[in-house]
N, C-alpha and C positions, 0 to 999 in steps of 0.2 A: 504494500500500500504506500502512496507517494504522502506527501504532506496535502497536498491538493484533495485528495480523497480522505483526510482525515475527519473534515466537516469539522473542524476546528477554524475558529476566527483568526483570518490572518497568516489559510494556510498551514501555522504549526499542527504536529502531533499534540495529541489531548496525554496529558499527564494525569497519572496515578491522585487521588484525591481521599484522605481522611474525611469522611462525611459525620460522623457521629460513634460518642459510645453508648453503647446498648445500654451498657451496668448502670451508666450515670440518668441515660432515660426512666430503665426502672426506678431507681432508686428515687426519683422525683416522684413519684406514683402514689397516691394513696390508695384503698381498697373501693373507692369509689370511681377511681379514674374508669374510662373506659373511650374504644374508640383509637382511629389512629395517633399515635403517638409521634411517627415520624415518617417523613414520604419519598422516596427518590426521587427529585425533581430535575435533575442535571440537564440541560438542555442535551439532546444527539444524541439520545441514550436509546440502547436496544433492549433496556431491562426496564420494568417497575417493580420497586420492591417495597416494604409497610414494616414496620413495628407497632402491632395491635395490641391492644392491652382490653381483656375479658375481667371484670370484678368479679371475685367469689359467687357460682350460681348461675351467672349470665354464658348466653350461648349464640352461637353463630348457626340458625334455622337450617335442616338439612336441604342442600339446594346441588345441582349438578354444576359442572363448568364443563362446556363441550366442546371448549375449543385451545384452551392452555394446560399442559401440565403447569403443577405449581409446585415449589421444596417448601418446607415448612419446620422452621426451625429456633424450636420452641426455648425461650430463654431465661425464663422464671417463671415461678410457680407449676402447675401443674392442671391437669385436664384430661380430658376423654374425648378421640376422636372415634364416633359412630361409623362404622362402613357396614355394606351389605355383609362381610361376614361378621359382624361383629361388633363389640367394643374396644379401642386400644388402649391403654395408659399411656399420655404424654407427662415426662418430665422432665426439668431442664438440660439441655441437650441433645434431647431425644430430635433424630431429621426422619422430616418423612416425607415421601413422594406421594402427589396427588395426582396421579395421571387424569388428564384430560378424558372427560366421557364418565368418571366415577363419579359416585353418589356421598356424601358424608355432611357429617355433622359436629361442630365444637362446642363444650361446655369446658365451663371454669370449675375448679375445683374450688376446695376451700379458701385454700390458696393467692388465687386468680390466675390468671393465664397469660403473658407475655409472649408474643413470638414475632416470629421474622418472616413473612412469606416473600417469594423471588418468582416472577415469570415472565416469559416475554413481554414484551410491550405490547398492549395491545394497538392498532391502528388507529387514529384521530377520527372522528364521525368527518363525514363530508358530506356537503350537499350537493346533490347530482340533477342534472335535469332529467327529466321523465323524458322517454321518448315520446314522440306526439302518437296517441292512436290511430285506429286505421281510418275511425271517422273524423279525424282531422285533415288528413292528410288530403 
């Protein structure tokens, strides 16, 4: 890849960047927090990634995603991801893959639940014109 193809301002190559520490997001946290904690907003990025934060009890409704795998990587407290086979114990630590097309479900435990998801980017909406019908035409 040239500097030209970096999609960097100016040409250069995009450097390596410190974005946040986890430990120190947690540790801001109360039992009430909840909700994104933190977003990857980089401009030219081919990822989007999240630091969620679940309060003790609260859960993320079992919902499909059909079109991303996602890693999930869970970094304080603790939780249960629901899958068609089953129930799993997440604790910190614990990575898991959410293959695109599967079915699940997150709860916080006593605890709460902290983690890290990472997956493609998805595409930007864009508005397209319709093509004209046939009785337009």
């Amino acid at each position: 890849m040239t500097s030209e193809e970096s999609g960097a301002p100016g040409g250069e190559a995009p450097l390596p960047r410190i974005l946040c520490d986890t430990a120190a997001l947690g540790a801001a946290v109360d039992d009430t927090s909840a909700g994104a904690l933190w977003r990857l907003e980089e401009p030219g990025r081919q990822l989007d990634a999240n630091v969620v934060r679940l309060p003790p009890g609260h859960q993320v409704d079992t919902h499909r995603e059909p079109e991303l795998d996602v890693l999930l990587l869970v970094l304080a407290g603790d939780g249960t991801l629901t899958a068609p086979d089953g129930p799993h114990a997440l604790s910190a630590g614990t990575l898991t893959w959410l293959p695109h097309g599967s079915t699940r479900r997150l709860a916080a435990g006593p605890g709460g639940l902290t983690y890290l998801t990472t997956h493609r980017r998805r595409p930007g909406m864009r508005i397209q014109s319709r093509p004209p019908a046939a009785e337009d035409r």
